[in-house]
C-alpha positions in Angstrom: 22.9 4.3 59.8 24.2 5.7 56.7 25.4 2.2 55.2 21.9 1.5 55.4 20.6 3.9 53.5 23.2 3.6 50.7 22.0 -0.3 51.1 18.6 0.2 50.1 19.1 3.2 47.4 21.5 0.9 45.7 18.9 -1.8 45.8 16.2 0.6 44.7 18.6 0.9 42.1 19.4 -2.5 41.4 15.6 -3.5 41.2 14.9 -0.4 39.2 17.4 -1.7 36.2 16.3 -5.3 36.6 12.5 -4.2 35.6 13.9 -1.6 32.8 16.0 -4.2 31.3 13.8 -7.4 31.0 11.0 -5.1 29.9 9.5 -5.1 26.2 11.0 -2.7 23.7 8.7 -1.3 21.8 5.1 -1.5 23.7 3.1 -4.2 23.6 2.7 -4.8 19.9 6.4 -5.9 19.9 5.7 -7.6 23.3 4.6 -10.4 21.2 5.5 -10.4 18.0 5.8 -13.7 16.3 8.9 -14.2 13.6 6.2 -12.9 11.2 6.0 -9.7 12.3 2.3 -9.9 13.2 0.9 -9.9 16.7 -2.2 -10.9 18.6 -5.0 -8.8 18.2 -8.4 -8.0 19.0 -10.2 -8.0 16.2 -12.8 -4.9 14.5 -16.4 -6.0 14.9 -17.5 -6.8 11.8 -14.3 -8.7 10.2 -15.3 -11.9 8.6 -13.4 -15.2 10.0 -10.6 -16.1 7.3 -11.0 -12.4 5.4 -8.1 -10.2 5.4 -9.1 -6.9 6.7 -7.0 -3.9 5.1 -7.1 -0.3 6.4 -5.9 2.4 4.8 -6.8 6.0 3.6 -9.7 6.1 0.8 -8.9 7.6 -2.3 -5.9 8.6 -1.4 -2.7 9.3 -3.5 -0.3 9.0 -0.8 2.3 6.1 -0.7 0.4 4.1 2.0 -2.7 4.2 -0.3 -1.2 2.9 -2.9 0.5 -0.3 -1.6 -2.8 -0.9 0.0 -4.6 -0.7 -3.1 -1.2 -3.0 -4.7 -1.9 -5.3 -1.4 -5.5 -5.5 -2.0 -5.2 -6.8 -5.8 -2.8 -9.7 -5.0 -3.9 -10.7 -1.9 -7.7 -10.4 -4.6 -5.5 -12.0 -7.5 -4.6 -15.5 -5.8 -8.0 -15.8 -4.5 -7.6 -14.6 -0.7 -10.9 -12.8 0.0 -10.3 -8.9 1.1 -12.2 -6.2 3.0 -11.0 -2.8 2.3 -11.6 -0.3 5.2 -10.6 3.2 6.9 -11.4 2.7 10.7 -12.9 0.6 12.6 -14.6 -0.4 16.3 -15.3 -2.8 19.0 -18.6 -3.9 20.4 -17.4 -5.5 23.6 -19.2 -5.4 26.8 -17.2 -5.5 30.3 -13.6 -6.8 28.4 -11.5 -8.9 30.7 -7.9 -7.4 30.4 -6.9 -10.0 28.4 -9.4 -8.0 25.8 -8.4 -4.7 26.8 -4.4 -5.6 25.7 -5.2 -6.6 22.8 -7.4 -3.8 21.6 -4.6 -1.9 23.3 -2.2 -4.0 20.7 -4.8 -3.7 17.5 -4.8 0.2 17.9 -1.4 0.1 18.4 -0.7 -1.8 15.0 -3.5 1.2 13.4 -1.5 3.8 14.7 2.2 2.8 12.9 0.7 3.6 9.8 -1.4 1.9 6.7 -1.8 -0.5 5.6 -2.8 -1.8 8.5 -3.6 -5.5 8.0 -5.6 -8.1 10.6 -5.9 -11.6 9.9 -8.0 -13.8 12.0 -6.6 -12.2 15.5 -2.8 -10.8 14.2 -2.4 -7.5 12.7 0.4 -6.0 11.3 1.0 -2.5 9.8 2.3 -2.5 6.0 3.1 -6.2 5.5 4.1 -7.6 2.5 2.2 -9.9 0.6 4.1 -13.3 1.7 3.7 -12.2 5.0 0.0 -11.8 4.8 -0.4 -14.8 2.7 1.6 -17.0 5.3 -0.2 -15.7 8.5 -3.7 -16.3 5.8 -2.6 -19.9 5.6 -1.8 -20.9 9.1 -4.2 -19.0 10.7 -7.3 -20.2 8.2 -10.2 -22.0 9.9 -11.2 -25.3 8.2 
C-alpha cells in the first residue's frame, strides 16, 4: 500500500511541475505579447478608432511625464492623431470572459507604469515611438 501512495504523490508532483512550467511568465499581459511588445487589450470607452490613446500623470515633472509629453509631440509631429489622458473606464454590460481578460490585460498594461499607450486594441506601457508608430500602421482601419 505504501508504493501506492508514493505513486500518486509523485504524480501529484509530476502534474504539479507540468502546469508550473508551461504556464505564462509574467501574467497575462506577457501571455500574449506580440514581438512588438504590445498585447491585446480592451479598450477605455471613449478612445477614438485609429487615435493613440496616452496615459500618464498631468502636469507632472516626473520622468514618466515627460516622455509622455516627448511621445505625445512626435507621435503629434508626423501627423498620428493623440489623446492625452490620466485614467480611464469601461462601459460594458454582462462581458463574456473573453472581455473580462482583456480588461484584466489593459489594467495590467496601466499598472507597469506611464506612459501607458493603447492603440486600436494593444497597449503597451512606455513604448517608444517606432513601436507605437508600427502597431499605428498595422493596426489602422481603412
Amino acid at each position: 500500500m505504501r508504493w501506492w501512495t508514493l505513486l500518486l504523490i509523485a504524480a501529484g508532483l509530476a502534474g504539479g511541475y507540468n502546469w508550473w512550467s508551461h504556464r505564462a511568465p509574467g501574467g497575462a499581459a506577457a501571455a500574449t505579447a506580440g514581438n512588438d511588445g504590445f498585447v491585446a487589450v480592451e479598450m477605455p470607452t471613449g478612445t477614438p478608432r485609429d487615435t493613440v490613446l496616452v496615459l500618464a500623470p498631468p502636469n507632472c515633472p516626473s520622468e514618466q511625464a515627460q516622455r509622455a509629453e516627448a511621445l505625445i509631440r512626435e507621435l503629434t509631429d508626423i501627423g498620428i492623431p493623440v489623446k492625452r489622458g490620466s485614467s480611464f473606464s469601461f462601459n460594458i454590460e454582462n462581458p463574456s470572459q473573453e472581455q473580462r481578460t482583456a480588461v484584466d490585460r489593459t489594467v495590467e498594461v496601466f499598472q507597469q507604469g506611464a506612459p501607458a499607450v493603447f492603440i486600436n486594441g494593444m497597449g503597451m506601457s512606455n513604448p517608444t515611438t517606432s513601436q507605437v508608430v508600427a502597431v499605428y500602421r498595422s493596426t489602422r482601419g481603412g
